[in-house]
SESE-534470 format. One record per residue (C-alpha): residue in one letter; chain; x, y, z; residue number from 1. Coordinates in steps of 0.1 Angstrom, whole numbers, padded with zeros to 4 digits. Layout:
residues N
   residuo   cadena    east   north      up   num
         A        A       X       Y       Z   NUM
...
//
This chain:
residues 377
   residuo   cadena    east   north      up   num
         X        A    0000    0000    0000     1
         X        A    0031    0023    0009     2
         X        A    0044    0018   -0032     3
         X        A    0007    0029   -0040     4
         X        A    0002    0063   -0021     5
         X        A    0037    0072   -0034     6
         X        A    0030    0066   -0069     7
         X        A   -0003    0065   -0083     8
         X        A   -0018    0037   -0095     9
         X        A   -0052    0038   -0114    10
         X        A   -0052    0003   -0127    11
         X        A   -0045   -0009   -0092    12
         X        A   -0071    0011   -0078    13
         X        A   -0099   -0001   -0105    14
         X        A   -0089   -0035   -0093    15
         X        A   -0095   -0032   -0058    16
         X        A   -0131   -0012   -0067    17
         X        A   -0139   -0044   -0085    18
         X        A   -0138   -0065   -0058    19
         X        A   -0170   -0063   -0036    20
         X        A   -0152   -0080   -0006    21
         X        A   -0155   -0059    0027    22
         X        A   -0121   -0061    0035    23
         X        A   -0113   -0049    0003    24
         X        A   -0135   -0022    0001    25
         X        A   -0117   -0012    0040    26
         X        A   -0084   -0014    0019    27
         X        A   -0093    0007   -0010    28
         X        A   -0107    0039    0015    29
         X        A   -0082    0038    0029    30
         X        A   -0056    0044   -0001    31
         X        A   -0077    0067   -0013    32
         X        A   -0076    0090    0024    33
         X        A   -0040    0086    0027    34
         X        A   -0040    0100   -0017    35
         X        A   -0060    0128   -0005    36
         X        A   -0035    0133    0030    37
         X        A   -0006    0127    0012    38
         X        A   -0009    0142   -0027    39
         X        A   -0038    0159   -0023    40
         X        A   -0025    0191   -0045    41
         X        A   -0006    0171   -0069    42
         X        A   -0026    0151   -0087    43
         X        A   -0040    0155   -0120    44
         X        A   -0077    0164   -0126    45
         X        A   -0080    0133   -0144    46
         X        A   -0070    0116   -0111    47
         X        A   -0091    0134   -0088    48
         X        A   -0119    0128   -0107    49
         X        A   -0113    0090   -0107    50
         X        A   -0109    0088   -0073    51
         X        A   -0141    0111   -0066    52
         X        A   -0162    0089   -0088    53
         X        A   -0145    0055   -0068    54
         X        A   -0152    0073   -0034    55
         X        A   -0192    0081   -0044    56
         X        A   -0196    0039   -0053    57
         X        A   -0175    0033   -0012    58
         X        A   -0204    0058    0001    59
         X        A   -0226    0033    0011    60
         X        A   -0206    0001    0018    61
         X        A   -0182    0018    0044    62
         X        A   -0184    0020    0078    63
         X        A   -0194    0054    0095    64
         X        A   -0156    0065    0104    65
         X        A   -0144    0060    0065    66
         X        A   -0171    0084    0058    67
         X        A   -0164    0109    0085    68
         X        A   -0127    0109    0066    69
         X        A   -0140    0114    0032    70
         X        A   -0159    0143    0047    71
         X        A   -0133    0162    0065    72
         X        A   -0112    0159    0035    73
         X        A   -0137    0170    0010    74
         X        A   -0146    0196    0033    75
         X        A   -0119    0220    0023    76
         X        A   -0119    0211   -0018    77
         X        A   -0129    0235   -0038    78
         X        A   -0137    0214   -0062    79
         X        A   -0156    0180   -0047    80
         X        A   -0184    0171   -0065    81
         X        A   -0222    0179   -0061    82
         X        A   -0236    0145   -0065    83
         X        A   -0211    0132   -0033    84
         X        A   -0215    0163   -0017    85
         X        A   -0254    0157   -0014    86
         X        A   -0246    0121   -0003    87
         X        A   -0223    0127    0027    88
         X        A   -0243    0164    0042    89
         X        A   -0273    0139    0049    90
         X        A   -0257    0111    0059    91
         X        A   -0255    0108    0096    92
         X        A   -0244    0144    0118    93
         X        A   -0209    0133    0130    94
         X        A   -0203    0125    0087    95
         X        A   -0222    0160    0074    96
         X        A   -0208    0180    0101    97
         X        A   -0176    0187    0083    98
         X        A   -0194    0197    0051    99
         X        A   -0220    0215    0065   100
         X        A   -0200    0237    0080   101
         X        A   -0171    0244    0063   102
         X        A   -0173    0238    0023   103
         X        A   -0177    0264    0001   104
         X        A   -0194    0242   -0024   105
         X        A   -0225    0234   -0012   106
         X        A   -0254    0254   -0029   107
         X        A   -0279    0273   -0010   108
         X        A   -0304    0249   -0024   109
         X        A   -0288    0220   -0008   110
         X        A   -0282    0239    0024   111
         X        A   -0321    0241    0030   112
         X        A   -0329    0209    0017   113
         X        A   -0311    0199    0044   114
         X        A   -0325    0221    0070   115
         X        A   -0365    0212    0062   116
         X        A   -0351    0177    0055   117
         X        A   -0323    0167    0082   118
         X        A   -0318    0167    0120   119
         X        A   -0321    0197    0148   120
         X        A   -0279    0192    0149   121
         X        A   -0276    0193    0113   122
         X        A   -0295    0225    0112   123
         X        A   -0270    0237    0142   124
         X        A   -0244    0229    0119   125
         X        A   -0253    0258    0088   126
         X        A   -0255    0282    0116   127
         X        A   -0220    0276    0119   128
         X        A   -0211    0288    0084   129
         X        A   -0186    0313    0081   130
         X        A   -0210    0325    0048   131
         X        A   -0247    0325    0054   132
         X        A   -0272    0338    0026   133
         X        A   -0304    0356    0037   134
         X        A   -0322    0326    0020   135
         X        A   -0306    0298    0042   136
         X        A   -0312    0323    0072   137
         X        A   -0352    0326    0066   138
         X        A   -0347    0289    0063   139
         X        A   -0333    0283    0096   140
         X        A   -0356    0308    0114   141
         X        A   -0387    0289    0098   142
         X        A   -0376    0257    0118   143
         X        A   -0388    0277    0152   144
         X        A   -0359    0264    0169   145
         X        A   -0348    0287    0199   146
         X        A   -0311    0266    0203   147
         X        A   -0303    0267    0162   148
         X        A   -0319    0308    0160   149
         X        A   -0295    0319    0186   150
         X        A   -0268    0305    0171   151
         X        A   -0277    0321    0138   152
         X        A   -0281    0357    0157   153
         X        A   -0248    0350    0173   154
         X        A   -0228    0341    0142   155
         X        A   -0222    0378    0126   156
         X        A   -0213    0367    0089   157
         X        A   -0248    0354    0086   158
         X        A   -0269    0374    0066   159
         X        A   -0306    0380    0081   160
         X        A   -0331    0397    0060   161
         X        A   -0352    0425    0075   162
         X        A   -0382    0412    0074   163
         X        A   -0366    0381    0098   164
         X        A   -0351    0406    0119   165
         X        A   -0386    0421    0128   166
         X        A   -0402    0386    0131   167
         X        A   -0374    0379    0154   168
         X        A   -0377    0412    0173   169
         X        A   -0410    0403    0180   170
         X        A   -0404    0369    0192   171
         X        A   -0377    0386    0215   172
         X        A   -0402    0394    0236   173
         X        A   -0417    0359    0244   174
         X        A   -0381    0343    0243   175
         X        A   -0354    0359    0265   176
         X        A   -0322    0343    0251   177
         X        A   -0330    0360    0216   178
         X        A   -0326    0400    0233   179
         X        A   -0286    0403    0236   180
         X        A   -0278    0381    0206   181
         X        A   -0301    0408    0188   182
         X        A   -0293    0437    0197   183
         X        A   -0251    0430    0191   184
         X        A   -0266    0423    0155   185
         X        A   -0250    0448    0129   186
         X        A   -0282    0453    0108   187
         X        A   -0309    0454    0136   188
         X        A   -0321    0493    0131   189
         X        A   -0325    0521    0158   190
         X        A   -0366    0518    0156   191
         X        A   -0366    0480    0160   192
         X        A   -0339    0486    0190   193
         X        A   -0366    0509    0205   194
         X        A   -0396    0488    0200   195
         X        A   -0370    0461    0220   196
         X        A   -0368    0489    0250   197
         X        A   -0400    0476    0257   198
         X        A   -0394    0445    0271   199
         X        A   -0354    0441    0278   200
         X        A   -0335    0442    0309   201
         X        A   -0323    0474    0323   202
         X        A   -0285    0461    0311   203
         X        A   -0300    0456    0279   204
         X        A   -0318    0493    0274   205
         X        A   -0284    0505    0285   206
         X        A   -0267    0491    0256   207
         X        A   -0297    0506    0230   208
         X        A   -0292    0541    0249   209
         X        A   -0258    0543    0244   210
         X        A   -0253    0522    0209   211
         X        A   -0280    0546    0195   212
         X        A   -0271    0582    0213   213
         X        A   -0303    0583    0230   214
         X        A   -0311    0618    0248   215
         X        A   -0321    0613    0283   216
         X        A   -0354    0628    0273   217
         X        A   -0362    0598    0248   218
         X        A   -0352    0575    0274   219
         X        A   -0380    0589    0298   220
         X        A   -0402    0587    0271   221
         X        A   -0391    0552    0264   222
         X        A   -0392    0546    0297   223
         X        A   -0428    0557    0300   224
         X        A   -0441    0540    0273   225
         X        A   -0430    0503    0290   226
         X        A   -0448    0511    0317   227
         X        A   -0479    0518    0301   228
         X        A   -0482    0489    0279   229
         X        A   -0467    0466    0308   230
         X        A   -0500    0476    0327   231
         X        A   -0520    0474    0297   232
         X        A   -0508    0437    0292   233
         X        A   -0516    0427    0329   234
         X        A   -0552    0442    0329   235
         X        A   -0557    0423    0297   236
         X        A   -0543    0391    0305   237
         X        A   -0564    0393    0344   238
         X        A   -0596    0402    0323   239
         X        A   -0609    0429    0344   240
         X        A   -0600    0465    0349   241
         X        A   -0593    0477    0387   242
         X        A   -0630    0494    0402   243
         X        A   -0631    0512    0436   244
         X        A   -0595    0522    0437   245
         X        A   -0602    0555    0448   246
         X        A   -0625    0550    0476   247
         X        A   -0612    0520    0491   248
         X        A   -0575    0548    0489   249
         X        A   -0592    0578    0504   250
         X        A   -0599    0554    0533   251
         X        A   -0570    0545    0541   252
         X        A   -0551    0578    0534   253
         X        A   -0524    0587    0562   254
         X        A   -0526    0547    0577   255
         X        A   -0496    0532    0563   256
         X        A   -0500    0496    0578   257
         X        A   -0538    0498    0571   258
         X        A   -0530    0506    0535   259
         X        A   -0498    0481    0536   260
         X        A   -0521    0452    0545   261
         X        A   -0545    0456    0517   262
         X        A   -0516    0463    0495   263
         X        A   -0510    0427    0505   264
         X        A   -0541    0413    0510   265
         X        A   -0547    0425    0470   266
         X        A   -0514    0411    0454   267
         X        A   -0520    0380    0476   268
         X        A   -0556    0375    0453   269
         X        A   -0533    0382    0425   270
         X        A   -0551    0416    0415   271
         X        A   -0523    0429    0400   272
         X        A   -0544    0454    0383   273
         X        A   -0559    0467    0415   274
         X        A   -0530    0468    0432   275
         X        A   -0514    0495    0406   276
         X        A   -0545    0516    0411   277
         X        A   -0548    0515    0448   278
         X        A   -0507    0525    0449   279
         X        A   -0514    0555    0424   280
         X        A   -0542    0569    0445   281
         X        A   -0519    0564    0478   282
         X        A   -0489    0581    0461   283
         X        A   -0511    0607    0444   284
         X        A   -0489    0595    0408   285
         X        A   -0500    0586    0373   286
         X        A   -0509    0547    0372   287
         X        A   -0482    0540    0341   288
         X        A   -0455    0556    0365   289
         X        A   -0464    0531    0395   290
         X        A   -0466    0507    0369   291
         X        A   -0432    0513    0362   292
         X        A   -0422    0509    0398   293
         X        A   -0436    0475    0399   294
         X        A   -0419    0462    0362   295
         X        A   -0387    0477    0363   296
         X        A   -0361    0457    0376   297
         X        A   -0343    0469    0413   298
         X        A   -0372    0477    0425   299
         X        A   -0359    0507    0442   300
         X        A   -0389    0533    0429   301
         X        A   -0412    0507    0443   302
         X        A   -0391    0508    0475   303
         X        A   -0393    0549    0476   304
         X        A   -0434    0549    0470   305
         X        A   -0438    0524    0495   306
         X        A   -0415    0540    0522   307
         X        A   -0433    0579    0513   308
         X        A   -0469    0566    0527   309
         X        A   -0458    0544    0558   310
         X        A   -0456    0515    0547   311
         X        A   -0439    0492    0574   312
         X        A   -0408    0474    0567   313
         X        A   -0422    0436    0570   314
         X        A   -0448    0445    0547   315
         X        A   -0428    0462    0523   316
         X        A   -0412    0426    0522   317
         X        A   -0437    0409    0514   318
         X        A   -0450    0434    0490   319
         X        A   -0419    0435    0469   320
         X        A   -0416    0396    0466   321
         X        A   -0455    0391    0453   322
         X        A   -0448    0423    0429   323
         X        A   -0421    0398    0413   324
         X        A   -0444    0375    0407   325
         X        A   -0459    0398    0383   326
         X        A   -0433    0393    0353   327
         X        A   -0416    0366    0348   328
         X        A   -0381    0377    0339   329
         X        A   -0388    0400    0380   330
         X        A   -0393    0364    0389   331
         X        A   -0360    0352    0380   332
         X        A   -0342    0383    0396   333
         X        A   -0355    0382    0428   334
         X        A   -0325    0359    0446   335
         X        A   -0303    0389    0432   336
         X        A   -0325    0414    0442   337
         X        A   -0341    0410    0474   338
         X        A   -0313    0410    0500   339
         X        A   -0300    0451    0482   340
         X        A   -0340    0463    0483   341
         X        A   -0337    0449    0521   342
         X        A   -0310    0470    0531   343
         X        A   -0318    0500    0508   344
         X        A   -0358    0502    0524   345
         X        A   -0343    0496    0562   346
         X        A   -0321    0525    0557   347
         X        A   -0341    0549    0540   348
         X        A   -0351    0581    0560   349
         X        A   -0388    0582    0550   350
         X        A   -0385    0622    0549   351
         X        A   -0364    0619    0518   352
         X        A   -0386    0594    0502   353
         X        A   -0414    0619    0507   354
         X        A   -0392    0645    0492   355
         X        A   -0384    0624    0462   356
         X        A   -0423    0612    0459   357
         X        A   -0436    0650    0454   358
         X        A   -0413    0653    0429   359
         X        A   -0424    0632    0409   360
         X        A   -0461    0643    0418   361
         X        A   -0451    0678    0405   362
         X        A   -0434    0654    0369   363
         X        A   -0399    0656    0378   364
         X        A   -0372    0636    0357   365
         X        A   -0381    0599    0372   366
         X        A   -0343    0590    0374   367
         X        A   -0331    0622    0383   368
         X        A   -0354    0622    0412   369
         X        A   -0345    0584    0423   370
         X        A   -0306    0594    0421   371
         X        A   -0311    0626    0446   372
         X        A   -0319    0598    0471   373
         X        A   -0294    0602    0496   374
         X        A   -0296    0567    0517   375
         X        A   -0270    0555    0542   376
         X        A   -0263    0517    0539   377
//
């Protein structure tokens, strides 16, 4: 076999392809690999296309670690052929991976045949690619596949048409792990970005701010808006709309552990919507801005409005853990959370969360008012 890979033998190897033989067969692969290792860029088209043609009729009469060779070795050819190309990219993952994501050969066409046709790892795989065409990308978003369409967001030489990009914005908002991959994405425009504000962690609206130069009085604005449709979402989705609010908060006005224990007593019936009301009556504010309180992420404006009307520590506690409850990504902060909001409400002096509170009565700058805070921890 040594004389063989030295010098190259066609006869020899025609000899060996006619014998149907198993061991044979083993034999003849395995010349042909150590051709490819060891002349690879010397021989003659006339060769190469000899042994292509022997290596398509070994495709399916070799063992699966033959045909992972033949892969990696055609992987980096510019010139292996179609027909055993389309063989080997659906043959089993550990034999297409090579192909799939690394030759240049492979046609679009075959790329999404094999994503509407192959396995969730082959799909992985093209996501890979260092060259992705917006085609194969609307392919691999069609599959609906939250592991294979974050690995396509997170490979930037993939190509993503727009009208994917808005699809996926949207989806953002139902599937977390879609946001940052998203918003590091090249093409992704400022008004998409914006419509993402919505919905994103305060990290996350950081980066849009400063990737996009937004004033501070957009941001507000932004800001605003999140906490009007966050509202609007959890009166629709609880199917009622908050009644009483104002009566049941005259009542209680100056009573800060009356009002704290229906505060509790209402998020405990899960009346998320009556809740935000009765805290906008006791905190004289606009329901979006206690709505913001309640979904942003910290809590600490939350803290301030309940610390302004006398609400007792304890409660506050317990106040702040059932408002988490409220969205699901608060939910998944609160271990993080909890222990800083603690400390931060024991501290506060509840004159200067009063001061900060008619601020924001009289429509103060939200953040500028929270940052005057002065609290000793």
């Amino acid at each position: 076999m040594d004389t063989v890979t030295e010098n190259f033998d066609a006869n020899y190897l025609f000899k060996l392809a006619r014998d149907k033989s198993a061991e044979t067969r083993t034999t003849l692969a395995n010349i042909i690999s150590d051709l490819f290792d060891n002349q690879g860029d010397i021989l003659s088209d006339r060769e190469r296309k000899l042994i292509f043609n022997i290596m398509h009729g070994l495709i399916h009469e070799v063992e699966i670690s033959v045909r992972k060779n033949f892969s990696k070795q055609l992987a980096s050819l510019p010139d292996a052929p179609q027909e055993l190309l389309s063989e080997l990219i659906n043959d089993e993952i550990d034999v297409a991976y090579p192909l799939l994501v690394k030759s240049t050969v492979l046609r679009d066409m075959d790329l999404v045949d094999v994503i509407r046709l192959r396995t969730h790892e082959h799909q992985l795989a093209i996501s890979l690619r260092e060259d992705i065409s917006e085609g194969v990308s609307d392919a691999l978003v069609e599959t609906g596949s939250e592991g294979v369409i974050k690995s396509l967001l997170k490979n930037q030489n993939a190509k993503i048409s727009e009208s994917a990009m808005e699809y996926l914005v949207e989806q953002s908002k139902r599937v977390d792990t879609y946001q940052e991959p998203l918003l590091h994405r090249h093409e992704l425009k400022e008004d998409l970005a914006k419509r993402m504000f919505m919905w994103v962690s305060a990290a996350l609206r950081k980066h849009i701010v400063n990737r996009y130069e937004i004033n501070n009085e957009e941001v507000e604005n932004l800001l605003e808006r999140a906490a009007r449709e966050g509202i609007e979402e959890t009166i629709d989705n609880q199917k009622h709309k908050p009644t009483g609010a104002k009566k049941l908060a005259a009542a209680l006005k100056g009573d800060g552990e009356k009002a704290a224990n229906l505060l509790v007593e209402v998020l405990s019936d899960g009346e998320v919507p009556l809740f935000l009301a009765l805290l906008a009556e006791l905190t004289e504010l606009k329901e979006y801005l206690t709505a913001r309180m309640v979904f942003e992420e910290g809590g600490d404006g939350l803290a301030i409005a309940c610390k302004a009307i006398g609400v007792p520590d304890a409660q506050f506690d317990r106040i702040f853990r059932m408002s988490r409850g409220a969205k699901p990504h608060l939910a998944m902060r609160l271990r993080i959370d909890s222990p800083r909001i603690k400390k931060l409400y024991r501290h506060m002096n509840p004159e200067d969360a009063q001061r900060v509170l008619r601020r924001w009565q009289r429509g103060s700058d939200f953040l500028a008012a929270m940052r005057s805070l002065n609290v000793n921890g």
